[in-house]
C-alpha positions in Angstrom: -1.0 11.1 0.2 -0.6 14.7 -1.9 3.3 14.9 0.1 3.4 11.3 -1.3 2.9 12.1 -4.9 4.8 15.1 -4.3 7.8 13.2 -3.4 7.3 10.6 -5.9 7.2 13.6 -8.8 10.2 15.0 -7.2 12.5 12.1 -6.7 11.0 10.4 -10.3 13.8 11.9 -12.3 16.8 11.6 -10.1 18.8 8.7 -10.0 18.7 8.3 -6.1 18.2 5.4 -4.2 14.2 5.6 -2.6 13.2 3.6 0.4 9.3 2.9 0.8 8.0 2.3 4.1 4.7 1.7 4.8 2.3 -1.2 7.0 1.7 -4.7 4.9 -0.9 -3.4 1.9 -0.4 -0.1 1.6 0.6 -0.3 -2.6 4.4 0.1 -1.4 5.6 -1.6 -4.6 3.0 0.8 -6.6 4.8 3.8 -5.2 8.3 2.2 -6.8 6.1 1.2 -10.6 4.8 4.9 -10.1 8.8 6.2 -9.7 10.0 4.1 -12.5 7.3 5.5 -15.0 8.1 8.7 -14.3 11.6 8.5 -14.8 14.0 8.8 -17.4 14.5 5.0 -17.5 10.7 4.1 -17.8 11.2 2.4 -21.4 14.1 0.0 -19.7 13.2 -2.7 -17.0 11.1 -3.0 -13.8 12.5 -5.7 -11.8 10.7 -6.6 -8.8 11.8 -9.3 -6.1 10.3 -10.4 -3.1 13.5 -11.0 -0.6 11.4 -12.7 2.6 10.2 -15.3 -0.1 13.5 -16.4 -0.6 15.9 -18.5 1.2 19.9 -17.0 1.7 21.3 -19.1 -1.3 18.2 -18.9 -3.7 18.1 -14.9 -3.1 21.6 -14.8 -3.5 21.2 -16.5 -7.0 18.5 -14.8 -8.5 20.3 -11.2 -7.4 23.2 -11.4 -8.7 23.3 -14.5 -11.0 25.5 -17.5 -11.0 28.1 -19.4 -12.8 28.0 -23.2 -14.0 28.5 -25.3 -11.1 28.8 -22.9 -8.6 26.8 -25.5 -6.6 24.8 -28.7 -7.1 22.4 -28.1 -9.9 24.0 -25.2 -11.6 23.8 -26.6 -14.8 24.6 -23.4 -16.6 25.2 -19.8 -16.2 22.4 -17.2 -15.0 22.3 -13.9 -14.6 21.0 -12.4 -12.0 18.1 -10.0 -11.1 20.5 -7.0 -11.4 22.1 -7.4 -15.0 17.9 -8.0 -16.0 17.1 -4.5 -15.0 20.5 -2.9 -16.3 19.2 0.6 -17.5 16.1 -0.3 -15.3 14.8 -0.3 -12.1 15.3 -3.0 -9.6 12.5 -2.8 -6.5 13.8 -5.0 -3.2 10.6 -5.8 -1.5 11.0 -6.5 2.3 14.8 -6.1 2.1 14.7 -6.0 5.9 14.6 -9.9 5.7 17.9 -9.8 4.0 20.7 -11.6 5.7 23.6 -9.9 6.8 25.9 -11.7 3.9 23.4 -10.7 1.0 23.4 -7.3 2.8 27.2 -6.8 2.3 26.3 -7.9 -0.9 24.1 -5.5 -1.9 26.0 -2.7 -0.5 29.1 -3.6 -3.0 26.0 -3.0 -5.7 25.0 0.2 -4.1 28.6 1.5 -3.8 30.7 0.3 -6.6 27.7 -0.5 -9.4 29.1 -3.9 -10.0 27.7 -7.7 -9.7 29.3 -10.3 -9.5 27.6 -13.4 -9.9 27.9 -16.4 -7.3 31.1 -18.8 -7.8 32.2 -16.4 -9.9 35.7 -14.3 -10.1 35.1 -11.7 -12.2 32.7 -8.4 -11.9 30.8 -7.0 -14.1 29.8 -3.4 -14.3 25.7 -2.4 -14.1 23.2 1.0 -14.3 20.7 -0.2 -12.0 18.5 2.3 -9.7 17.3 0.3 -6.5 14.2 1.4 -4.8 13.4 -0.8 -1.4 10.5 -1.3 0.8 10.1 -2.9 3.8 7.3 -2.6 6.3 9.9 -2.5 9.5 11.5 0.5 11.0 15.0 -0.5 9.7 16.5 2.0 11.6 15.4 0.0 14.9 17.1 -2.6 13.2 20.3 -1.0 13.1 20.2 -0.2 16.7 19.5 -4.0 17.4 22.4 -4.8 15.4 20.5 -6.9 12.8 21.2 -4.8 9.7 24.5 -2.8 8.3 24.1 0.7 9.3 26.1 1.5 6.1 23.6 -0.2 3.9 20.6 1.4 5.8 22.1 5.1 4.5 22.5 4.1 1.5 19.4 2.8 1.0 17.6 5.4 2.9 18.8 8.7 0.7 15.2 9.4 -0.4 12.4 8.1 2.2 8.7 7.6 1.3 6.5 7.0 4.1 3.0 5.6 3.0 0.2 6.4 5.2 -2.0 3.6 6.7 -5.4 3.3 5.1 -7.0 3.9 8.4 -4.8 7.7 8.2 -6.7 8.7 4.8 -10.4 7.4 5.5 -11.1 10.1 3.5 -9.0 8.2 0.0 -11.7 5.0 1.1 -14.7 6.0 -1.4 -12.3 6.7 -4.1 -10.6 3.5 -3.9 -13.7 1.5 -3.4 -15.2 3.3 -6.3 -12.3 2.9 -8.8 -11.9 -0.7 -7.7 -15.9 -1.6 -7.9 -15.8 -0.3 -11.6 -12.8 -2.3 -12.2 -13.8 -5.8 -11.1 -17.5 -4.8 -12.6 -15.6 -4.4 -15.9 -13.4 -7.3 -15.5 -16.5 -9.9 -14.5 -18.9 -8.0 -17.1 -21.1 -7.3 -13.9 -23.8 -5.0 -13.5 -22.9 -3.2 -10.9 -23.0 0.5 -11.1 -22.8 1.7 -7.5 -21.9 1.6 -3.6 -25.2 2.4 -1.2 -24.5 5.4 1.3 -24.7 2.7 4.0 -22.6 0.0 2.6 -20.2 3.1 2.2 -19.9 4.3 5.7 -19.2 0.5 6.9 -16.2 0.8 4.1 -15.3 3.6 5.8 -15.8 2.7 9.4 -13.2 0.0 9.2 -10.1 -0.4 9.9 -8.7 -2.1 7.5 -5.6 -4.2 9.4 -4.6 -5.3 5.4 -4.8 -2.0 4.0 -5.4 -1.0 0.6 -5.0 -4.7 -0.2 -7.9 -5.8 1.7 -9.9 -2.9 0.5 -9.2 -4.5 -3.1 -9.9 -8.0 -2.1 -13.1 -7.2 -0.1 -14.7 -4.8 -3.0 -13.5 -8.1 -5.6 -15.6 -10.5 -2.9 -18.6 -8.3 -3.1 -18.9 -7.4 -6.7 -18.6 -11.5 -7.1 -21.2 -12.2 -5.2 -24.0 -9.1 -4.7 -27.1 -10.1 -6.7 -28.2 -6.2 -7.1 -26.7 -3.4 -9.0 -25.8 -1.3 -6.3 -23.8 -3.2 -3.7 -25.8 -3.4 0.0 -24.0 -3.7 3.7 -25.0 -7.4 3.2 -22.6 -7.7 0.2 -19.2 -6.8 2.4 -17.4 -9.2 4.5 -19.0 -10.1 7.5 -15.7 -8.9 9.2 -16.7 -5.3 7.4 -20.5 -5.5 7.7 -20.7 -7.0 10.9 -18.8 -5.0 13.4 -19.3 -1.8 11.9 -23.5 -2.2 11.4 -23.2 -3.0 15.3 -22.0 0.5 15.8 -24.0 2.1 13.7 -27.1 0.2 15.1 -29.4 2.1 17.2 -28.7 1.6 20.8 -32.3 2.1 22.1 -35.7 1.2 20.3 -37.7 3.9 21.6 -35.6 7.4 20.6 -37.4 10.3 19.6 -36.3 12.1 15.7 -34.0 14.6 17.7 -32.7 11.3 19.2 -32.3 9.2 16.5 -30.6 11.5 13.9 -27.8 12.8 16.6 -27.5 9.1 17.1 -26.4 8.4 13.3 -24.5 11.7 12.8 -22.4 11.0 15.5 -22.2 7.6 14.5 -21.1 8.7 10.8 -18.8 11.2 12.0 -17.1 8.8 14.3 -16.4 6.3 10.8 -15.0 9.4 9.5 -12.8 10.2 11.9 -14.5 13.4 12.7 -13.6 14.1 8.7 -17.2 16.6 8.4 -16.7 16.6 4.4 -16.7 12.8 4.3 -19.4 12.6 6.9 -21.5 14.8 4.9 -20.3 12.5 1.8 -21.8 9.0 3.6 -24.5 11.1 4.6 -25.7 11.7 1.1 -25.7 15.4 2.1 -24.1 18.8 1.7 -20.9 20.1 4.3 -23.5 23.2 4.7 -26.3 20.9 5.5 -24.4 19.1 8.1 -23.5 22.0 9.8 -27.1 23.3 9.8 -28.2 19.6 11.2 -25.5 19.7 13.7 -26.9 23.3 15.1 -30.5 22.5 14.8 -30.1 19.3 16.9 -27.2 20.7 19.2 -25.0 18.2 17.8 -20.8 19.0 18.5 -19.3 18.3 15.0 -15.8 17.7 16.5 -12.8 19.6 15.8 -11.3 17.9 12.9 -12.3 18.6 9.6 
């Protein structure tokens, strides 16, 4: 995530196009509001549009605009999505769901920085930076034949790849911290804290949705926890369930040695063999892990 916000400093005051990929959740559109407010235009417009929520015609309008009776029920002129964010920034979410006509389209935009609305004859001239995201590999999509390779390179002249949560368990206490405090805040809850425990499950999950699902399953428990410190019990069952089963002891009868390899290995595996954020969930010190880990002949793993 550092090359991230490396990139995203770097490319912030250019005027280049920017192409976000990243899996369903992974704050793609917060990468583009991050660009934008770090850029020369971050007084104008941020226009964001969501193109796989739109059917052909209705995208087609709210792009570029229309003229009166350019089809049944165009009571009136409208401009478009582009002329909003002239000066601005205009973010294309999923543009891989574009259809080939609205992707000539918008590489007429990205080539000659004109719109010209639908039914209409004449063009008009715009200063709009584009930043896309999509959560396909587009350039597979090229190969298949089922978008322009044209617009794909001019889309693509700066590419951001955003990390899977699952890639950066490591970022997982952060978030879940930053987001407890601010549904806390929001709700005017009580709650203060995340238990070691209920930390590691956060941790040990995969979290399929990403960054969103993070969000929406801190919101869930902060709504519902009766204590001021959230418990295992408090996260999704999905969360809670699953993971607790791994971390459970497999045996009843283990001896100390037995028990405390069991959970250190267990913790380590959530952490991807990350010994920092092991030691982190742990509630301990790196140094004290690694003094566990020889006094109990425990292998630590390779990654750190």
């Amino acid at each position: 995530m550092r090359e991230v916000y490396e990139m995203v400093a770097r490319v912030a005051a250019t005027r280049s196009t920017v192409l976000v990929q990243g899996e369903t959740g992974t704050g793609k559109e917060l990468i583009a509001r991050a660009i934008h407010a770090a850029s020369p235009r971050a007084d104008r417009s941020f226009v964001a549009i969501d193109c796989g929520a739109l059917v052909d015609s209705l995208l087609e309008s709210e792009l570029f605009g229309h003229v009166k009776g350019a089809f049944t029920g165009a009571m009136a002129d409208k401009r478009g999505l582009f002329e909003a964010a002239h000066g601005g920034t205009c973010f294309l979410d999923e543009v891989a769901e574009v259809s080939p006509c609205v992707q000539a389209k918008l590489l007429r935009v990205l080539q000659e920085h004109e719109v010209r609305p639908v039914g209409g004859t004449q063009s008009g001239k715009i200063d709009v930076r584009i930043i896309a995201a999509t959560n396909k590999d587009l350039s597979a999509l090229v190969a298949q034949g089922r978008f322009r390779e044209d617009l794909f390179y001019r889309l693509s002249v700066v590419t951001i790849s955003v990390p899977p949560l699952r890639e950066r368990r490591e970022d997982i206490p952060l978030l879940a911290n930053y987001f407890l405090r601010r549904f806390a805040a929001a709700s005017g809850r009580t709650v203060t804290a995340i238990r070691p425990d209920a930390l590691a499950l956060l941790v040990g999950h995969d979290w399929p949705g990403n960054v969103r699902e993070l969000e929406h399953a801190v919101e869930r428990a902060v709504a519902l926890t009766a204590n001021a410190v959230l418990h295992p019990e408090d996260l999704p069952p999905k969360v809670s369930g699953a993971a607790a089963r791994d971390c459970a002891t497999p045996h009843s009868r283990l001896s100390l040695r037995e028990v405390v390899t069991h959970h250190i290995r267990s913790v380590l595996r959530q952490a991807g063999w990350n010994k920092k954020l092991a030691a982190q969930l742990l509630g301990i010190h790196r140094r004290t892990l690694y003094r566990l880990g020889k006094r109990y002949g425990i292998s630590l793993g390779e990654r750190d």
